[in-house]
C-alpha positions in Angstrom: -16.5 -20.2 52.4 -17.7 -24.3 52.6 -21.0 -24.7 51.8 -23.0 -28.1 50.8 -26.5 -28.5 50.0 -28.7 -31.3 49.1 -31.7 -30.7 47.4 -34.3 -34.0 46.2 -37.8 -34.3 44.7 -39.6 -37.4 44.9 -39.2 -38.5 41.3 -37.0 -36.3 40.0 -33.8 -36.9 41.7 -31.4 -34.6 43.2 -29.2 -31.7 43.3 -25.7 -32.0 45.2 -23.8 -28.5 45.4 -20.1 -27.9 47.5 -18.2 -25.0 47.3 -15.1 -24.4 49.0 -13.1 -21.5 48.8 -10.1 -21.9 46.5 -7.0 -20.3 49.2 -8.7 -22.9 52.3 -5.8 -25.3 53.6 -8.6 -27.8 54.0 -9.3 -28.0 50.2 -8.1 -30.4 49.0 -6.5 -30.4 44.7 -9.5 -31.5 42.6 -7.3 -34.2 40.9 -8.4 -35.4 37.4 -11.6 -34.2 37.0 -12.0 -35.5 33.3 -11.5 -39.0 34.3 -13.4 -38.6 37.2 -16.2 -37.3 34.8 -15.9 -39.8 32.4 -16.4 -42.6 35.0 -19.7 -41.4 36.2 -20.8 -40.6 32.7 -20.0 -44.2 31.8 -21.0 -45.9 34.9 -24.1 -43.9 35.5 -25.8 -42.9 32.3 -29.2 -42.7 33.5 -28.3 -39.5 35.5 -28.4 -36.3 33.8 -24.9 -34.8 35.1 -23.8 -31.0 35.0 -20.4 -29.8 36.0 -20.0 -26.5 37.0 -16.8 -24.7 37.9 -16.3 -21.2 39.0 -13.8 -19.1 39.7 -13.9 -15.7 41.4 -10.8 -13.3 41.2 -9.7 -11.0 43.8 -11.6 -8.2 41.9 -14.9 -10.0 42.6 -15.2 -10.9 38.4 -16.9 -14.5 38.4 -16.0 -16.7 35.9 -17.5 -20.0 34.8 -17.4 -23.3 33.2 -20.3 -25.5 32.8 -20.7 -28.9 31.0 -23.8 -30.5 30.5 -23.8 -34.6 29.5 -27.2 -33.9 27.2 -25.4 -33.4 24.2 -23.5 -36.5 24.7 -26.9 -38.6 25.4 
């Protein structure tokens, strides 16, 4: 499963989304996600950022991790 959406309001900003399933030989590794994090945090503080990751075993149990820069601001 590979599936983007982009979602804006006038004013309010916008919503990216991407999923790709974790076993897809065109996924590529998600490389250092903190940095990666910190630099838009840092370079972009006027955005409210949320990183969500997810994880579904074989079983179909979902499991997620969410962090949310408002407690940082």
């Amino acid at each position: 499963m590979r599936r983007r959406s982009l979602i804006t309001e006038s004013g309010k900003g916008a919503k990216i989304e991407a999923r790709f399933r974790h076993s897809h030989i065109d996924r590529m590794p998600l490389g250092d996600i903190a940095s990666t994090y910190l630099a838009l945090l840092v370079s972009h503080p006027q955005i409210h950022w949320v990183f969500i990751y997810q994880t579904t075993d074989k079983y179909g149990n979902v499991d997620n991790f969410e962090f949310d820069d408002t407690e940082l601001k």
